[in-house]
C-alpha positions in Angstrom: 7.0 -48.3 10.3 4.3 -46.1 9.2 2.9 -45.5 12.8 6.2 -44.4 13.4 6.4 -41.8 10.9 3.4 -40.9 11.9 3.6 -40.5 15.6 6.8 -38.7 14.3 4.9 -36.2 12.2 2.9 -35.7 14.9 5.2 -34.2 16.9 7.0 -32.1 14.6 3.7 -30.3 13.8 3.1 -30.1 17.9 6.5 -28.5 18.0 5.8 -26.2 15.1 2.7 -25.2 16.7 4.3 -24.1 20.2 7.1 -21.9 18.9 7.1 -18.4 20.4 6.3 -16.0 17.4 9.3 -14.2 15.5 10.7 -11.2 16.5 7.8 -8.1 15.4 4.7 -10.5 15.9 2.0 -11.5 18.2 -0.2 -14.6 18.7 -3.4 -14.8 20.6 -4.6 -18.0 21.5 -8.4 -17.4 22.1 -9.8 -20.8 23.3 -12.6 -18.4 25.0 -13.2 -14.8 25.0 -12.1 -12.8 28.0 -14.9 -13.4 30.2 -16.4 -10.1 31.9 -15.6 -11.5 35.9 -13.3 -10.3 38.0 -9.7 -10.4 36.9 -6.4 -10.1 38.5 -3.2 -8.9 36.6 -0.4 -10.7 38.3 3.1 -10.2 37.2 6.0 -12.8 37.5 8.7 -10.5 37.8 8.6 -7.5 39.5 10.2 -4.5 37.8 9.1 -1.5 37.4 8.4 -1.6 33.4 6.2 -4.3 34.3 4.4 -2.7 36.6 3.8 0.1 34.2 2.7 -2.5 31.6 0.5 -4.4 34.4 -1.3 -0.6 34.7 -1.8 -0.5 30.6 -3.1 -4.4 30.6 -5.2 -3.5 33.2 -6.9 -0.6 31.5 -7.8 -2.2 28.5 -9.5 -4.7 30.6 -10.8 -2.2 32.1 -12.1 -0.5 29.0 -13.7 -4.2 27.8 -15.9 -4.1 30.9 -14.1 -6.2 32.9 -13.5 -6.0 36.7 -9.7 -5.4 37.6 -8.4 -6.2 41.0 -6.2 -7.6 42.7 -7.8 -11.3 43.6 -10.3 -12.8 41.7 -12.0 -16.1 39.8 -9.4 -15.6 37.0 -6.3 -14.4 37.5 -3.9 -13.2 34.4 -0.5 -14.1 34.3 1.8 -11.4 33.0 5.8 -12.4 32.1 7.9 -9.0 30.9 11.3 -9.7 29.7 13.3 -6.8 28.3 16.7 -8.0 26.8 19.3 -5.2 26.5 22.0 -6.4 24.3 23.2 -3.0 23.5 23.6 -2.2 27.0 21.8 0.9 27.1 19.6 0.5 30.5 16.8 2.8 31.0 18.7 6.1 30.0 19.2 5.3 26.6 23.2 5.4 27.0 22.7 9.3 27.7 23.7 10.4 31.5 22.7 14.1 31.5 19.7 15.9 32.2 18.8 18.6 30.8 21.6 19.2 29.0 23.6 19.7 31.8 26.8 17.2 32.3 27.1 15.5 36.0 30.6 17.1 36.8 29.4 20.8 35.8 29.5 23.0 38.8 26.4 24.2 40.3 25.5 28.0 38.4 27.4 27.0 35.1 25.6 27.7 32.0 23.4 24.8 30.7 23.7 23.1 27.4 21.5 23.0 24.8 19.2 20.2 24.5 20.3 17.6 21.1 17.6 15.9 19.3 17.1 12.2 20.4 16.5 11.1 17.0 18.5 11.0 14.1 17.7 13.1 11.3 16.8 10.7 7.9 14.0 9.2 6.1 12.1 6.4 8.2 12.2 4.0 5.4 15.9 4.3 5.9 15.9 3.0 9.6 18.1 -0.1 10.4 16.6 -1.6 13.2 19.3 -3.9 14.6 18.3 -7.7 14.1 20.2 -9.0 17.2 19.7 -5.7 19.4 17.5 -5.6 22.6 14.0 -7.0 22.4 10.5 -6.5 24.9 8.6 -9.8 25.2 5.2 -9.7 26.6 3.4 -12.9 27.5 -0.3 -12.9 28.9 -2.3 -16.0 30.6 -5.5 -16.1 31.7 -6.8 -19.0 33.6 -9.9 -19.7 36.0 -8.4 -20.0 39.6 -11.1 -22.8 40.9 -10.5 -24.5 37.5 -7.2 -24.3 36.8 -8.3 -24.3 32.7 -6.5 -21.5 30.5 -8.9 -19.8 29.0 -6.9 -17.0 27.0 -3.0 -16.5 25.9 -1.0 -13.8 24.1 2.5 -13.7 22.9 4.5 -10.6 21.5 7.8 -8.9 20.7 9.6 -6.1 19.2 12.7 -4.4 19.6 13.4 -2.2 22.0 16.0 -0.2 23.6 16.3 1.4 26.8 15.0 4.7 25.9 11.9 3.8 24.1 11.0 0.1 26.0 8.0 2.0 27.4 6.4 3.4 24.6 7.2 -0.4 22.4 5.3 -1.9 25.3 2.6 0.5 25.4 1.9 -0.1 22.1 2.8 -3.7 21.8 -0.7 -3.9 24.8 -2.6 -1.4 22.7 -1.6 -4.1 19.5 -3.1 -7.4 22.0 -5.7 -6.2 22.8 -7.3 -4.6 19.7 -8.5 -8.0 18.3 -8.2 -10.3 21.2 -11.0 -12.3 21.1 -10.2 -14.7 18.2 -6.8 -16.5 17.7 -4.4 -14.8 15.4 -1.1 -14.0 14.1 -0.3 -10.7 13.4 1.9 -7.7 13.6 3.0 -6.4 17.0 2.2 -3.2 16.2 6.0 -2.5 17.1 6.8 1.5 16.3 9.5 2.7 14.2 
């Protein structure tokens, strides 16, 4: 009986363990440091936000001394998942640009540019708690090996017209501290 409660505790502390951070944090697990060989940035899904966030990861590593390529002993594994529950897309919901409506015939006066942002007190911001979301998930392993040497987790909220600058940030947040295993905040902007 007490084996099983044990074996049983076990696992509900194994399952603890593996949840995905919330919604706003990051996790690094940092079982070595990011060694200074040749890395390649490999993303699982092609898209073009990924490739722009393949360009940013690759940078820092860059910036850390590391060789970047294409091929090498350790490869990174990059998964971007952008969920748009509001529907918005890349465009933000907005179809014209520069003020100027699709159906307007060529000559016609353009319109005035509006503000993107609404006008009010940041602390005053609702950010939707069921709205679209940017997941970034990094995986470094040794290709002769097979061993993971290196994982990060993070999200935030995002829409379509600001995806890009929450993921810029959300690398920028990864790889400020990435050499020791942590929980912390995203770095997710306003």
């Amino acid at each position: 009986m007490t084996i099983v409660m044990l074996a049983s505790a076990l696992a509900a502390g194994t399952a603890v363990a593996q949840a995905p951070p919330k919604l706003g944090q990051l996790e690094i697990k940092a079982y070595e440091k990011i060694p200074k060989t040749k890395t390649a940035v490999q993303l699982t899904n092609d898209t073009a936000l990924g490739r722009h966030l393949r360009g940013q990861v690759m940078q820092e590593l860059a910036n850390r001394g590391n060789d970047v390529g294409f091929s090498g002993g350790n490869v990174m594994r990059m998964d971007v998942t952008f969920l748009d529950l509001l529907g918005q897309g890349g465009s933000g919901g907005q179809e014209m640009i520069g003020g100027q409506p699709s159906y307007a015939e060529s000559g016609a006066n353009p319109r005035p540019q509006t503000p993107a942002n609404r006008v009010q007190r940041r602390d005053l911001i609702d950010i939707p708690k069921s709205g679209s979301s940017l997941r970034i998930g990094l995986t470094l392993y040794n290709v002769t090996t097979g061993k993971v040497m290196w994982a990060a987790t993070s999200s935030c909220p995002a829409d379509g017209g600001t995806v890009q600058r929450v993921g810029d940030a959300m690398v920028d947040a990864i790889f400020r501290a990435a050499d020791r295993s942590q929980v912390a905040d995203a770095g997710c902007p306003l």
